[in-house]
C-alpha positions as CSV (number, residue, x, y, z in Angstrom):
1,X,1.1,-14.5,4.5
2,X,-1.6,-15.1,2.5
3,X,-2.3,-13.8,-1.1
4,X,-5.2,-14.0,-3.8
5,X,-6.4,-12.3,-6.9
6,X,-10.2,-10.9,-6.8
7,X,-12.1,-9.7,-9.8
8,X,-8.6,-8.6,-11.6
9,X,-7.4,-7.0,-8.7
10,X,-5.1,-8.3,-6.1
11,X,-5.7,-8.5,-1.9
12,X,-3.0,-9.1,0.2
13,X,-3.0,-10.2,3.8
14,X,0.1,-10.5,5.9
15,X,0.4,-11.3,9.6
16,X,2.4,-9.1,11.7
17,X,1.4,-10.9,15.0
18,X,-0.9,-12.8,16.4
19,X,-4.0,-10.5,16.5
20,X,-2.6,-8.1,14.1
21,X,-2.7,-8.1,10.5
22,X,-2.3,-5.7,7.5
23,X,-4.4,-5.7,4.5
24,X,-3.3,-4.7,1.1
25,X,-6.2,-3.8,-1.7
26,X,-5.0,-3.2,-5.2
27,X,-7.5,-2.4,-7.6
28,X,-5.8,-1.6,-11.4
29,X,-8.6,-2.3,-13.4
30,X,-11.3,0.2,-14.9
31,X,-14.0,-1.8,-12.8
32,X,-15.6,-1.4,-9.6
33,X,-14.3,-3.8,-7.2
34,X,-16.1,-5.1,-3.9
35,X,-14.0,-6.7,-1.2
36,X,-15.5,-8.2,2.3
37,X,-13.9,-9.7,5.4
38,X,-15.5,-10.6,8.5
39,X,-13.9,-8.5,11.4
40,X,-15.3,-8.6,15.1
41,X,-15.8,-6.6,17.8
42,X,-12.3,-7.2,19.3
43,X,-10.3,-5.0,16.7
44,X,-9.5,-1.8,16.2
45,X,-9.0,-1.1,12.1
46,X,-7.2,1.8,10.6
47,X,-7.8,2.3,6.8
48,X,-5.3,4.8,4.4
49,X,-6.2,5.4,0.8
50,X,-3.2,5.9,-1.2
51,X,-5.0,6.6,-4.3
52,X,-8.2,6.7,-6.3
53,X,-11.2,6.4,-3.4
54,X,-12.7,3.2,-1.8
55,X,-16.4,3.2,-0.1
56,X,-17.4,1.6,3.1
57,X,-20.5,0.4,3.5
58,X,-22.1,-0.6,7.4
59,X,-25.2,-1.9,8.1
60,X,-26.2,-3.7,5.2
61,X,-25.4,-0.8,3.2
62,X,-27.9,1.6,4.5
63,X,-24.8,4.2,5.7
64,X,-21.7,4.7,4.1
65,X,-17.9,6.4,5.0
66,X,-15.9,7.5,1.7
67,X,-12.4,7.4,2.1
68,X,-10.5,9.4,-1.2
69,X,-6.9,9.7,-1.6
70,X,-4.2,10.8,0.7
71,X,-7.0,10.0,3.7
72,X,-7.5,7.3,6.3
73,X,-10.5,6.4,8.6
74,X,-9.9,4.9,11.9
75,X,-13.0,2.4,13.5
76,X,-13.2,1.2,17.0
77,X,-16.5,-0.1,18.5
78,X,-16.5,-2.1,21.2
79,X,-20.9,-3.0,21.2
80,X,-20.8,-3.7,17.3
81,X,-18.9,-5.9,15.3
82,X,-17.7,-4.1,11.8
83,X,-16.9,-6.2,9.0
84,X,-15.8,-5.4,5.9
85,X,-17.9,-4.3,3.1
86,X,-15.7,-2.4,0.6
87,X,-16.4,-1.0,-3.0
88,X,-12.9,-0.2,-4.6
89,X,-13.3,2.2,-7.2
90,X,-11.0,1.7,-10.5
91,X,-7.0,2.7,-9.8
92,X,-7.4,2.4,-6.3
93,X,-5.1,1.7,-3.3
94,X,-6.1,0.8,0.6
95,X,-3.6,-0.3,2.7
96,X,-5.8,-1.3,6.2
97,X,-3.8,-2.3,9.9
98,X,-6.2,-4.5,12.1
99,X,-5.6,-5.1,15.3
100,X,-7.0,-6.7,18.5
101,X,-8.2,-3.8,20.9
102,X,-6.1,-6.0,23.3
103,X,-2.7,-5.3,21.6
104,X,-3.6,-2.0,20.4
105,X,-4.0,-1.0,24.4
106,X,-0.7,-2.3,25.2
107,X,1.2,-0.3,22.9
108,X,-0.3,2.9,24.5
109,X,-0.5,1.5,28.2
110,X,1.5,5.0,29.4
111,X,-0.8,7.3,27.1
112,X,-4.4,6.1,27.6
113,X,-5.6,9.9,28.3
114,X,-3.2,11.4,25.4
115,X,-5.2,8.7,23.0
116,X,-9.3,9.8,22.8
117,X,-11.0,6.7,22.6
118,X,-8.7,4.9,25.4
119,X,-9.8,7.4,28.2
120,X,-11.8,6.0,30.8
121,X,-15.2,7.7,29.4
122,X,-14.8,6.2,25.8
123,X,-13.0,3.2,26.2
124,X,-16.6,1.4,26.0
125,X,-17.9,3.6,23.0
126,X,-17.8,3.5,19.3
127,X,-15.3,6.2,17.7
128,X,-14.5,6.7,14.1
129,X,-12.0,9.8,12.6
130,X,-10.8,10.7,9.4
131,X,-7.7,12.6,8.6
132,X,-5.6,13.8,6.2
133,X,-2.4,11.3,5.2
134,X,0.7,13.5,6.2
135,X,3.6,13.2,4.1
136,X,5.5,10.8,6.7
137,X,2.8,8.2,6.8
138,X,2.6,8.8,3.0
139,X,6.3,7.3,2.8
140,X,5.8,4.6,5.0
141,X,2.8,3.9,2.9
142,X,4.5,3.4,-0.1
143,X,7.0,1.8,1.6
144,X,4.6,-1.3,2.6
145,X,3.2,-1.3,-0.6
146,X,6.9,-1.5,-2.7
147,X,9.2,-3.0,-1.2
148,X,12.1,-5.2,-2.8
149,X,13.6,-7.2,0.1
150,X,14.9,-11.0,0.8
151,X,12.1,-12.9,1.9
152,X,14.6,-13.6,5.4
153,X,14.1,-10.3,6.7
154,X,10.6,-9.0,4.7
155,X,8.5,-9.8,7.8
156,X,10.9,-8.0,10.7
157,X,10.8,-5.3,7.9
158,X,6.7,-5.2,7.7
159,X,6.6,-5.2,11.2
160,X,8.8,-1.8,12.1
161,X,7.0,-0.3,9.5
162,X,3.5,-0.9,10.5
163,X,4.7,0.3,13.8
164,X,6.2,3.3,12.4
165,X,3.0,3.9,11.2
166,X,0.9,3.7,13.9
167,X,3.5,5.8,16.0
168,X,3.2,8.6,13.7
169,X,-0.7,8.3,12.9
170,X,-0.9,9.7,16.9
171,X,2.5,11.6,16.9
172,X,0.2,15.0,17.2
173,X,3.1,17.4,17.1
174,X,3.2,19.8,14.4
175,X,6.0,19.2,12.0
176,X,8.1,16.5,14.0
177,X,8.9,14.4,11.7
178,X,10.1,16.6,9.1
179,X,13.6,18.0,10.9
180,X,15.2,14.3,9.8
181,X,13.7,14.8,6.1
182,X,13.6,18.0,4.7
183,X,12.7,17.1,1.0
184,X,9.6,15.8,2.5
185,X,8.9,19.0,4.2
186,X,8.3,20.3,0.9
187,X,4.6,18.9,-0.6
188,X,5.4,19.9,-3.6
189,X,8.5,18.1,-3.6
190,X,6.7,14.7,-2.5
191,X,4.1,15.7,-5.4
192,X,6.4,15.5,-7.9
193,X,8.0,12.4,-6.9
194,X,4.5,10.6,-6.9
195,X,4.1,11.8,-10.5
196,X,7.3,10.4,-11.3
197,X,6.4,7.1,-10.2
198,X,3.0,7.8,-12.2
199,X,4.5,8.3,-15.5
200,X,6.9,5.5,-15.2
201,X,4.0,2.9,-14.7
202,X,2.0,4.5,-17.4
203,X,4.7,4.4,-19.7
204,X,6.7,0.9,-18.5
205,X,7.2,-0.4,-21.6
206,X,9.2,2.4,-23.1
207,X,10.1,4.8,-19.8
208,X,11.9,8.0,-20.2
209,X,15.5,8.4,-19.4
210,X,16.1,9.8,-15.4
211,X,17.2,13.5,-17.3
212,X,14.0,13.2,-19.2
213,X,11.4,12.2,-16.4
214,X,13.7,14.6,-14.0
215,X,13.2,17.5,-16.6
216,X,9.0,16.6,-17.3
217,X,8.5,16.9,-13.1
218,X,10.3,19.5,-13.0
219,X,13.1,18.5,-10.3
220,X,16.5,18.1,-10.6
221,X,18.2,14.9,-11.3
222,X,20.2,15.0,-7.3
223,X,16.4,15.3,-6.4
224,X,14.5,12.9,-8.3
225,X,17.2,10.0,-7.0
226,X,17.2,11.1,-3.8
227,X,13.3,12.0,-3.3
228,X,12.4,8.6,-4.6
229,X,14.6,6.9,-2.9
230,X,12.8,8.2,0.0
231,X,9.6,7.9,-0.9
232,X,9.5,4.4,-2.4
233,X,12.8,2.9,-0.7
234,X,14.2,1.6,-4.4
235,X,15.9,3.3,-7.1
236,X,13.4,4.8,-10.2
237,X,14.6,1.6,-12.3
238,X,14.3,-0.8,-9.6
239,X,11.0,0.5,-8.4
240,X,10.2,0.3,-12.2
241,X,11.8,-3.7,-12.3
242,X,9.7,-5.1,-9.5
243,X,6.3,-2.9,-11.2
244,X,7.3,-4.5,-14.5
245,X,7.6,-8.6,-12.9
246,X,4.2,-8.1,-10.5
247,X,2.5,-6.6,-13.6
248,X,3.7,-9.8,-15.6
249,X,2.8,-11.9,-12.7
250,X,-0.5,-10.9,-12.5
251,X,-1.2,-10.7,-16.4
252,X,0.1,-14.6,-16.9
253,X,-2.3,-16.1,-13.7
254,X,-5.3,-14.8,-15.7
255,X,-4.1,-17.6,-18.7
256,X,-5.1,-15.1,-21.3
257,X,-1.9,-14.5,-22.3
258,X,1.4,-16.4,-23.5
259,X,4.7,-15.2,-22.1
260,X,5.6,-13.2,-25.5
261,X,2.6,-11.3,-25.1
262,X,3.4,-10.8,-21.7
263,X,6.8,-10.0,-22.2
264,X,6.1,-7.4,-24.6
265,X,3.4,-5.6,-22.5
266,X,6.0,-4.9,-20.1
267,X,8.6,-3.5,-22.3
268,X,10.6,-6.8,-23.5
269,X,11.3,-6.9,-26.9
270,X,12.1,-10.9,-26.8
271,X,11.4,-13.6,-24.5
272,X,14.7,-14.7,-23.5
273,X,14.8,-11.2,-22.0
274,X,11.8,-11.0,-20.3
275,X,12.3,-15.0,-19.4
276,X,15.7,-14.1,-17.5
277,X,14.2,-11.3,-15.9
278,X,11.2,-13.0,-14.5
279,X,13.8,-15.6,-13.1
280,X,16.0,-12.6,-12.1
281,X,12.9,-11.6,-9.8
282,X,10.8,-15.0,-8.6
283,X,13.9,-17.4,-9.3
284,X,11.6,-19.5,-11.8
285,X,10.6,-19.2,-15.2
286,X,6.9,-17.6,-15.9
287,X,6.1,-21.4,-17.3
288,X,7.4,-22.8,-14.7
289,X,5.9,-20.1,-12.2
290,X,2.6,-21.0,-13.9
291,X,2.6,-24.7,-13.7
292,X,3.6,-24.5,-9.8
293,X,0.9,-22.2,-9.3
294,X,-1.8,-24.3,-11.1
């Protein structure tokens, strides 16, 4: 896995298997954000934008694909290779699988003609798509992006869900994956939740109760749990905990702050609190943490 900071934002890059990777692009700052990587010919890359928009650009920047929220693009050209060249605009989220056309072909061995760019006739051509994100790849989404699991099993966990991804990115079928979920039938429903988990971050240092965010989105309080739970695979709070310590995180690697200014920005009215709680999360104090990292 590895993991770096780039101007203010975070970019995250984790190895499911050899020739397949996910890419995870956090931009939280009011600024523009550019982000390149070299990718070849070889690789097949799908793209989802969970929020806020990100722009590709391809040839030098002469022609350009926007991707906005709830959308993904899909690239595969076999002639041409197509690195990276991403502008992230402010409070934006990209969460990109990349894999080798190789592995991507074994997967779907049994379905070449049910997939359009594996029939015979394309398998040689470029091919792009955009689509809307359905509400189950939404939750799977969210899922890779929050996730609160022992560090044993957090890469068996990646790995299902990336494939549960790309399963349902080409399960066609109208509807089938809603039977098993109900509340996610319901888009309004999955709206609500997301604005939950909205006001929460914008309002982390003093949240609202459950009864009171359940009563601002308009969902009961049986709903919020539940729907959250479903969405974001932690509790409200504990979704809110891991927020809080990666928000801290981030905010003490820039060494413009000290850990009671830190503490504080996250909702901790003293440091022993917000000291224990950092240790609670990354089993190190934030000076400790810091020195380590240094």
């Amino acid at each position: 896995m590895f993991m770096k900071n780039i101007a203010k934002g975070s970019y995250e890059e984790i190895l499911v298997e050899d020739g397949f990777y996910i890419l995870k692009i956090q931009n939280d700052t009011k600024e523009l954000q550019t982000v390149e990587r070299e990718i070849d010919s070889s690789f097949i890359q799908f793209h989802f934008c969970l929020k806020g928009k990100t722009r590709f650009n391809f040839n030098e920047g002469n022609y350009h694909l926007e991707v906005t929220e709830e959308n993904s693009l899909l690239l595969y050209n076999t002639q041409k290779d197509l690195p990276l060249n991403l502008i992230v605009s402010p409070n934006s989220w990209l969460l990109s699988v990349v894999m080798t056309i190789r592995k991507f072909h074994s997967l779907f061995s049994n379905e070449a003609e049910y997939i359009p760019f594996l029939s015979g006739e394309n398998k040689e051509k470029k091919y792009y798509s955009q689509e809307m994100v359905s509400p189950a790849i939404a939750v799977v989404l969210s899922q890779l992006m929050n996730y609160n699991l022992h560090p044993s099993i957090k890469q068996l966990y990646i790995k299902g869900k990336v494939y549960e991804l790309i399963s349902l990115y080409f399960n066609k079928t109208e509807d089938a994956d809603l039977e098993q979920c109900p509340f996610l039938a319901d888009e309004d429903n999955v709206r609500r939740i997301r604005m939950a988990k909205e006001i929460m971050i914008s309002r982390m240092a003093e949240p609202p109760t459950l009864a009171e965010l359940s009563q601002e989105i308009g969902l009961s309080l049986k709903k919020l749990k539940e729907g959250f739970k479903q969405i974001y695979g932690d509790s409200v709070y504990g979704f809110l905990f891991d927020y809080k310590m990666e928000y801290a995180r981030k905010m003490l690697e820039t060494g413009k702050h000290n850990v009671n200014e830190v503490g504080l920005k996250v909702g901790y009215s003293t440091a022993s609190h917000f000291i224990a709680s950092f240790k609670k999360k990354y089993g190190t104090t934030p000076k400790k943490y810091l020195t380590s990292n240094a």
